[in-house]
N, C-alpha and C positions, 0 to 999 in steps of 0.2 A: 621725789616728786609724788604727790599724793593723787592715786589713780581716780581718774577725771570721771567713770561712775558714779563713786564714794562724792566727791565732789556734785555732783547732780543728785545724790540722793539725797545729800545733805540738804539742798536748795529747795527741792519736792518737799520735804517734811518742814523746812520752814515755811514755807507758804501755805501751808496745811495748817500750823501751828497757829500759825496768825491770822487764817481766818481767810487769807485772801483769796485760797482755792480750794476745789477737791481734789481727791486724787489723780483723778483722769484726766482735769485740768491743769495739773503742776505738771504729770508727765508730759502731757504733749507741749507743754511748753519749755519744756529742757528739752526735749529730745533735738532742737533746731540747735539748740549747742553741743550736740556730740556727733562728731565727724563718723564715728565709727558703731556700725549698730551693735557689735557687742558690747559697748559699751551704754549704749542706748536700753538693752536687753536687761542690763544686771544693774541700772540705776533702779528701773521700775520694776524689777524683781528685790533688792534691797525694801525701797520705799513701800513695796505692795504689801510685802514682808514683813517689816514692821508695823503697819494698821493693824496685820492680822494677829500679830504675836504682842500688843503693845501692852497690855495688861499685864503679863508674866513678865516681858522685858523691863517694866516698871516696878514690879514687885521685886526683880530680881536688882535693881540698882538701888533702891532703898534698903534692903538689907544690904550690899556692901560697902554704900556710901554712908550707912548711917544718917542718911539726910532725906525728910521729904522731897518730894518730886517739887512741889512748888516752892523751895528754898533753893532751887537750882536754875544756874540761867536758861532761856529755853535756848541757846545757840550747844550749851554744854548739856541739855537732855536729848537733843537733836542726834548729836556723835556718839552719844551713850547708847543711843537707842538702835540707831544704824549699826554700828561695831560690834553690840553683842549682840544683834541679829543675825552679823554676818561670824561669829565667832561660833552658835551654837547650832545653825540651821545651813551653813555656804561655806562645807569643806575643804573647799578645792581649793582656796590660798591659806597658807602659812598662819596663823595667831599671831606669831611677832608680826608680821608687815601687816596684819589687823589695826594691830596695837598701835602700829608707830605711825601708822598712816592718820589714827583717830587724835593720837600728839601733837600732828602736826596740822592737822585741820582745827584743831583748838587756837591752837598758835593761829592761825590762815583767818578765823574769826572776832577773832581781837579779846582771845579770852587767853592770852598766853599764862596768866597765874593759875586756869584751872586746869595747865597742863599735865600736871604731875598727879593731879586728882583724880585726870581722865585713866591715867596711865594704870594706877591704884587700882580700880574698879574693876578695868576691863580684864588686869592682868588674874584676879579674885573671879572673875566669872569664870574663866578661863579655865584657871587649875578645878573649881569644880565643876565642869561642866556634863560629869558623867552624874553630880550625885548635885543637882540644884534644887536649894532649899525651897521647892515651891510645893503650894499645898498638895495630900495626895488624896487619891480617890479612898472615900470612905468606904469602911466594909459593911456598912448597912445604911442604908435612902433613908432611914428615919432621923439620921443625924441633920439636920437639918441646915446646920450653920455651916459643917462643915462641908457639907455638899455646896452649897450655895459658893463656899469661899474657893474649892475645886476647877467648878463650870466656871466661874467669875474672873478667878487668876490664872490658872493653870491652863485651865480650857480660851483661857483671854474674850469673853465678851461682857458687857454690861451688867453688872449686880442685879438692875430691873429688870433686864430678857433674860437674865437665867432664874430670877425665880418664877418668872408666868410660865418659864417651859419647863422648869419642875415641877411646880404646879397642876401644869394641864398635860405635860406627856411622862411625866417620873422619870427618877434620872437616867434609866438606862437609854432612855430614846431620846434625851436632852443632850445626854454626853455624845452620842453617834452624829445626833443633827449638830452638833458644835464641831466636832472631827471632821466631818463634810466640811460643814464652813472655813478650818483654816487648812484645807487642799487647795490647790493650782488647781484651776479647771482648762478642760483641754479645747483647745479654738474647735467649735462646731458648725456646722455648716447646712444651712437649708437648701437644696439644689432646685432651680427656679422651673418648675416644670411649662412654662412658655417655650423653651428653650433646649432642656435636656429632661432625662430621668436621673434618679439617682444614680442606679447602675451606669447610667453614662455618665454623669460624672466624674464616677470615681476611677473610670477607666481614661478621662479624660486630665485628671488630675496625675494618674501613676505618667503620664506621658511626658508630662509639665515640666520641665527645667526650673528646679528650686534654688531659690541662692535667699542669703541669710545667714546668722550666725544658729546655732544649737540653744535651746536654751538655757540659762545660767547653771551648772552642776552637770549635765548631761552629756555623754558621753556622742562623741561625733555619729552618725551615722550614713553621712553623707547627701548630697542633694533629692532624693526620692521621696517622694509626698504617697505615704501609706494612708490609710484611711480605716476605719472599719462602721459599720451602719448604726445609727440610735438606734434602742431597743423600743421606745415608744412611738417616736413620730416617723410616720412614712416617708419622710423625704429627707432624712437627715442624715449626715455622716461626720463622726468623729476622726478627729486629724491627729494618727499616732507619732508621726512623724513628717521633716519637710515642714515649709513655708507657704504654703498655696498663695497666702495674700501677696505675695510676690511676682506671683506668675499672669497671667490674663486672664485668667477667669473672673474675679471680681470685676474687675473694667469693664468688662465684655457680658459681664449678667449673667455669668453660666450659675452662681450661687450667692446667696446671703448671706451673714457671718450673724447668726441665731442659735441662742441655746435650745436648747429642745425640750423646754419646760415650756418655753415662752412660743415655741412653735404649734403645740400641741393646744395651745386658745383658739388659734383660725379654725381647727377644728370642727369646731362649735357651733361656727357660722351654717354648716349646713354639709351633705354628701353631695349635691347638686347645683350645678350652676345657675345663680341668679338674676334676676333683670336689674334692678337695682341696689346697690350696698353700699351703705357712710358705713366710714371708719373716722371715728372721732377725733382721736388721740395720736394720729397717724404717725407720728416721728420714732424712729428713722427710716422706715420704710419695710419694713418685714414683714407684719404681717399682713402690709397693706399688698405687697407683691404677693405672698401666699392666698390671697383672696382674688386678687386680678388671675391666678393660675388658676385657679378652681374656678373661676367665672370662664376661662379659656381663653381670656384674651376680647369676652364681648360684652352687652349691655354695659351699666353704667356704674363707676365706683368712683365715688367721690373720696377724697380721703383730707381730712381737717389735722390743722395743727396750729398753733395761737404764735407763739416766737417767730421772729425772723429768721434766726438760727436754725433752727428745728425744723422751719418751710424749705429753707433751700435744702439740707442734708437730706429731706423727704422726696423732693423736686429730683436730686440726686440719683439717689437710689430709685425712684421709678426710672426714669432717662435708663439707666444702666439693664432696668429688666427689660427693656423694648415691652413695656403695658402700654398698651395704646387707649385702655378704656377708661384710662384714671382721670382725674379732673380735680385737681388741687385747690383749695380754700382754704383760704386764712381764719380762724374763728376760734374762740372763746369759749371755751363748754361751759365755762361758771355764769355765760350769758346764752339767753336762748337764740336758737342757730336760725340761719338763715333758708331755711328749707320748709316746702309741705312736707305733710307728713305720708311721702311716697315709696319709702325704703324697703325691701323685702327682709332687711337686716340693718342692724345699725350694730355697730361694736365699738364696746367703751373700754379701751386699755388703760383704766384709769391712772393717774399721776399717785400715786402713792408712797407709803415710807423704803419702799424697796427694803426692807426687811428680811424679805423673803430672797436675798440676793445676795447676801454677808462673802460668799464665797468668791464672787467676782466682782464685792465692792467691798472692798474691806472695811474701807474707812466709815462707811453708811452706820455701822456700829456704835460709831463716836458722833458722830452726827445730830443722832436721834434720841429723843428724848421720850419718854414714856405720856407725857403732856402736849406731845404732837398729833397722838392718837386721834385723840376725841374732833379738832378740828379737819385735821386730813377726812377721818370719814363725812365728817358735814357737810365738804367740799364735796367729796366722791357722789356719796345721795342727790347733792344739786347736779352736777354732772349725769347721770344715771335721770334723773327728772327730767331734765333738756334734752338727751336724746331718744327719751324716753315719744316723747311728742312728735316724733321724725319717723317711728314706727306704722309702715300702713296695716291698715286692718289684717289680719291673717300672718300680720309679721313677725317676725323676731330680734328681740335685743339681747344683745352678749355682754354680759360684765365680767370684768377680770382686772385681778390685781398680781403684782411681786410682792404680794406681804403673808407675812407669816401670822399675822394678829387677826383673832375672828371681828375686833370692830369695824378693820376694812375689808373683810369680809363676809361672811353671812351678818355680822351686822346689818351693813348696808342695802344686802341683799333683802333681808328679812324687813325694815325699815322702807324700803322701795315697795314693798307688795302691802304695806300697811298704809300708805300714805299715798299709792296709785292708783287708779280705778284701772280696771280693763284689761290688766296683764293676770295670767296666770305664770305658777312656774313650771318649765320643761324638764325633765332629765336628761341630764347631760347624755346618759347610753340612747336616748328616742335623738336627742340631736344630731347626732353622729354614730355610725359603726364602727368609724376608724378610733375611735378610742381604747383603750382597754380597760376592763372590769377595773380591775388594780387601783386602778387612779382617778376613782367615781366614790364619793366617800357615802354616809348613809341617808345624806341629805337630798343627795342626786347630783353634786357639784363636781367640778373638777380640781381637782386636791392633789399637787404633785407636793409629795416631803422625803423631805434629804433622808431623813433617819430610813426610812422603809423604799423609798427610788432610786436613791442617789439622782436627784434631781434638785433645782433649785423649787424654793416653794413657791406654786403658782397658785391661783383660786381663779376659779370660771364659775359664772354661772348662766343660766338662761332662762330669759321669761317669754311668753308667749302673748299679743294680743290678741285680744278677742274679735273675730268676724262678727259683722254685725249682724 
């Protein structure tokens, strides 16, 4: 019987394949077909797995099959890709029952002639799996192709992202930021200070009765939810161990589920509680909650989001912080908002290529195209104009992206103070003291990168309008 994960990861990566999902969307739409969450765990550790390694996984089935990748059915690039993901990186079952499991899921897809082929392949990857022909790291950066073919395949991301970050960081700090990017990142937590501190938190969470499986490779440790604090943001705690999202805290608002790149934008907004604050971009609610905290719970924060989808999951997650000051609007940033311009902050988390994200989206890799650039910013700029006008005199607006590319970032930014009147720009250390030096680059922006944070890459910026 071919284990009912492998079976769900299969199904994840076809739908992925054809277009009809993302990753986060194929997983949670299997997950309703598997009774059991280990089983649950190690489909979306499989299929995660594979976005992030697919490049080398493909270079490495082309050399044994002899066959381009597009001379292969995608039902048989699917079990190829899954099986020697799980053959070189997910030690913990057997190679044969890899093997024969990959055989017969061939068979299970109506590919039963390309069983033997599958068999062929997998069994080749296998015996070398200590010495596999994929490009190696060259002994000097002026090689230039073969650096490129390195980061590209070996390192598995895009031919055009690896030469812009050659390019613009040289390889030693292209190769670190790609090593980040195909690490696990570990479930993070913003604790909702309406309600607790961090420190309580975390004392509230060692209490907590965890149930769940371990995740995929990792050796049992039992139900105990360990923690230890982010080094950057004030209110965050990393989850070394244990299931937290299992236990009451979520339900109950005791915390967020926030990386701590993306925590450290609210930042921005100010050291001080304000009367009024739009949050543009609001979905899914994080750092519209981290802004009702720092408001304390009073004056007024509207928080915008355009999708139905995206309203309720926002709707959501306030309900859960007990924020009593929020006030939800449905709106359009590509269109001008429905507001004077009375905000003592407006914050623009813009929709961007998430670029700056590769470690917890793997797939966004494959996704994106280098020709998406130039419209996503054009978007961003009109975005950044419309709330741009919602700013009252003496006010502040925050822009921030998940991109690693300067067009949707200081592009924009720079592009906004050429084509606005009445803004100046802030430094990020005048905006906030809870920031740290480290992550304020020479511009005066806020700049978290993998290579130098181990963080996901974030960008903030701040402008200031002028009092009349």
């Amino acid at each position: 019987m071919i284990s009912p994960a492998r079976v769900a990861a299969y199904d994840i990566l076809c739908a992925i394949g054809s277009g009809n999902a993302d990753l986060p969307t194929a997983i949670a739409f299997t997950r309703g077909g598997l009774a059991d969450e280990r089983d649950r765990a190690l489909a979306a550790e499989i299929a995660s797995g594979v976005q992030r390694w697919r490049a080398a996984l493909d270079h490495l089935i082309v050399e044994f099959a002899k066959r381009a990748i597009n001379r292969l059915d995608p039902e048989v690039v699917a079990i190829l890709r899954l099986s020697a993901y799980q053959l070189l990186y997910l030690t913990r079952v057997p190679a044969a029952a890899v093997v024969d499991d990959a055989v017969d899921l061939t068979k299970k897809a109506g590919k039963r002639s390309a069983s033997g082929f599958v068999n062929a392949v997998l069994r080749s990857i296998s015996r070398r799996k200590h010495a596999l022909p994929l490009p190696p790291r060259p002994p000097h950066a002026a090689d230039r192709e073969a650096a490129l073919n390195y980061l590209s395949i070996t390192l598995s991301h895009p031919r055009w992202l690896a030469e812009r970050w050659l390019d613009r960081l040289g390889l030693d700090a292209a190769e670190a930021w790609m090593q980040f990017d195909n690490t696990s990142g570990s479930v993070t937590l913003r604790a909702n200070r309406l309600q607790t501190t961090r420190e309580q938190l975390a004392t509230r969470l060692a209490a907590e009765p965890s149930t769940g499986p371990e995740p995929p490779g990792a050796e049992s440790k039992g139900g105990e939810i360990r923690v230890h604090p982010t080094v950057y943001a004030p209110d965050g705690l990393v989850v070394d161990e244990g299931h937290p999202l299992r236990g009451r805290g979520q339900e109950q608002g005791w915390f967020v589920v926030q990386d701590e790149a993306s925590q450290l934008v609210t930042l921005l907004v100010g050291d001080r509680p304000l009367a009024r604050v739009l949050d543009t971009c609001a979905s899914p609610g994080g750092k519209t909650t981290a802004i009702a905290a720092l408001m304390e719970g009073r004056g007024l924060l509207v928080a915008c989001d355009v999708r139905d989808r995206r309203v309720d999951l926002l709707r959501r997650t306030v309900a859960a912080s007990g924020a009593g000051n929020v006030r939800i609007v449905q709106a359009d940033l590509l269109q001008p908002l429905p507001f004077a311009p009375i905000f003592d902050c407006v914050l623009v988390d813009a929709p961007c290529s998430g670029l700056g994200t590769l470690r917890r989206d793997p797939d966004i890799r494959w996704r994106r195209r280098e020709d998406d650039l130039a419209p996503l910013a054009a978007a961003e700029l009109t975005m950044l104009q419309h709330a741009a006008d919602k700013v009252a005199p003496g006010g502040r607006l925050v822009y921030a992206t998940c991109s690693s590319e300067p067009e949707e970032n200081e592009g924009v930014a720079a592009a906004f103070l050429a084509t606005t009147r009445g803004f100046t720009p802030l430094h990020a250390g005048e905006a906030t003291s809870r920031l740290d030096p480290a992550l304020i680059d020479d511009r005066g922006h806020l700049r978290t990168q993998p290579h130098l944070h181990h963080l996901e890459a974030f960008f903030g910026a701040v402008f200031e309008r002028e009092a009349p």
